[in-house]
N, C-alpha and C positions, 0 to 999 in steps of 0.2 A: 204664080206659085212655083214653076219650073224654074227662072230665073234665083226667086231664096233658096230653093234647095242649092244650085248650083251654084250660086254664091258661101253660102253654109258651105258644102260641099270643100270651094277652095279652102277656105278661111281652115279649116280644120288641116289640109293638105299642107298649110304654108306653118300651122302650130305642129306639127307631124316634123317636115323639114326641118323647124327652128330648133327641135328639141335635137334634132340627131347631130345639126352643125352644133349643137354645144355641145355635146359628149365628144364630138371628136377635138372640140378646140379644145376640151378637158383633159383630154389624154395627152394630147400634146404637148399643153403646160407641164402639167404631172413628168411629160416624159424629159421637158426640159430641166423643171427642178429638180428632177431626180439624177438626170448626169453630172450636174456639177458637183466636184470634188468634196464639197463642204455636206451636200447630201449623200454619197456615195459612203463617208465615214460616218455620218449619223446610221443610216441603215445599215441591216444587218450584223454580224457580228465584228468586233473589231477584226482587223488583219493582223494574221500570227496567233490568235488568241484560239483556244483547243474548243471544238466544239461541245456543247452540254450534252451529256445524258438523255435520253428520250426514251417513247416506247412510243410506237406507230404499229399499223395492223394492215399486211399487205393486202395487195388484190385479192390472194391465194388463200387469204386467212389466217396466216401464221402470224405471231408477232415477229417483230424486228425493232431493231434500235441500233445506236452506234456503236455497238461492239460487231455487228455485222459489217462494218463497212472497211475496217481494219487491213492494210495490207494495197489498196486500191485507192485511186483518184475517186470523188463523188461528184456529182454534180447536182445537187440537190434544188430542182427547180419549183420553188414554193406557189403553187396555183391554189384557185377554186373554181368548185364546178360551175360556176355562173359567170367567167372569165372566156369571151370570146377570142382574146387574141391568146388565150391562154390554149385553147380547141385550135385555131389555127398553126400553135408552132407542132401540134403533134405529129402531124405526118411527116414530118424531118428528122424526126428523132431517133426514129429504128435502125434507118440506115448507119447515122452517127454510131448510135449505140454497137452493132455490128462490127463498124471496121475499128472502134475501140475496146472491143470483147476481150476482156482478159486485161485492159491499162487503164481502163475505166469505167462505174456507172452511172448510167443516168435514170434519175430514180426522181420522179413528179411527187412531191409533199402537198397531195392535195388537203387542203380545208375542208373536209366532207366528212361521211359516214364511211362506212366498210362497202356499203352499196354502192356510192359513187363511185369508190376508186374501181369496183369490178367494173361499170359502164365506162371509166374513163381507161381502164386498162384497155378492154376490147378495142379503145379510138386510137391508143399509142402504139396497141402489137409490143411482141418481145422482139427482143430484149429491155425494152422500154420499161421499168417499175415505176410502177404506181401504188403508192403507201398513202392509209387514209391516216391524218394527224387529228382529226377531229376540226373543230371552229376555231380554238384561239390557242390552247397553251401551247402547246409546240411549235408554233407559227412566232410565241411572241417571247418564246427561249432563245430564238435563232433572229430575232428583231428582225420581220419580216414584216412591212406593212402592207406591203404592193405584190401585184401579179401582172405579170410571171417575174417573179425575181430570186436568180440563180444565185445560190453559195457553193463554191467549190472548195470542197473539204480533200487533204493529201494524203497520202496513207498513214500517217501519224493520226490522224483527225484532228488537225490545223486546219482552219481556215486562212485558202490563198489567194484566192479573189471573187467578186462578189459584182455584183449589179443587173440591173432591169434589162431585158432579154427581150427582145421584141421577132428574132428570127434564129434560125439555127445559126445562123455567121456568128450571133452573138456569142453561143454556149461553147461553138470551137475556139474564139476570139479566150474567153475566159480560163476556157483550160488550158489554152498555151500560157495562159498570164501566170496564170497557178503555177506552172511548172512542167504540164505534159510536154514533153518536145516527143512529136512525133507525124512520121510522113503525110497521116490522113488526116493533120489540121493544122500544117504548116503553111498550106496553100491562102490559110484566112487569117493568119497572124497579125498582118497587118490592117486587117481591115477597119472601121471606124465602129465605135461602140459608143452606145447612146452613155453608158455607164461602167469602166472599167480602170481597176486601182490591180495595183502587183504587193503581194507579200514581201 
């Protein structure tokens, strides 16, 4: 009898493993199809093209939409709350967000409720925004299918560049592409990006 259990036992251990090596070799795929050029202009909004109209409902409870964002760089990082690498890039963010206080926001478009984005707020800290868009329409205004995947809106509200975000290098790598030239994310200008295109 000790042997079936511990045989049971593996056999579950090794269907456990099998499923988690395919999520990662899914991601990977995903993450491969998604840098190439031909995907990079299917998602999200075209480049140069002005971003739509919304209305989102911050942490804070206030509404916002894009006449708020008027005057400043955006960096609008489209998640959901059930997005683990989406939880992992957030403690990178504040800092960013800080030494670009005043040239740019960085503002998480979660998929959720008004509830989520409070718990996801308290994980980002400020300056960090987090705006709940709800489940789909805002999400599929701004042709967003994946997470975490950043649009960088300019203070016009053009979009100037756009793709699948896997680490903060990504979001400073984007915003230089966009157009921010400045000291605290010239050090990552060059760095490699799974998914970035220039206005």
């Amino acid at each position: 009898m000790d042997l079936w259990l511990i045989s049971y036992a593996v056999l579950w251990f090794l269907v456990i493993a099998e499923a988690i090596a395919l999520m990662v070799l899914a991601r990977a795929v995903g993450a491969i199809v998604l840098g190439t050029r031909d995907a990079i202009e299917r998602d999200g909004l075209a480049l140069g093209k002005a971003a739509p109209e919304f209305e989102a409902i911050a942490a804070t409870g206030t509404k916002v939409g894009l006449g708020d964002l008027s005057g400043t760089y955006a960096a609008l990082i489209f998640a959901s709350p059930s997005c683990r690498i989406c939880r992992s890039l957030l403690p990178g963010l504040p800092p960013l967000a800080r030494r670009l206080e005043g040239k740019a926001r960085i503002i998480v478009m979660l998929r959720g409720a008004p509830t989520d984005a409070e718990l996801m707020a308290e994980e980002a800290a400020a300056p960090v925004e987090v705006w709940s868009i709800g489940a789909r329409g805002i999400a599929e205004q701004f042709h967003a299918r994946v997470s975490p995947y950043l649009q960088v809106i300019d203070p016009m509200g053009v979009v100037r560049a756009k793709g699948l975000v896997n680490g903060v290098e990504h979001v400073e790598h984007l915003l230089f592409e966009a157009g921010l030239r400045d000291q605290a994310i010239a050090q990552h200008s060059a760095k490699p990006l799974l998914a970035t295109t220039r206005g």
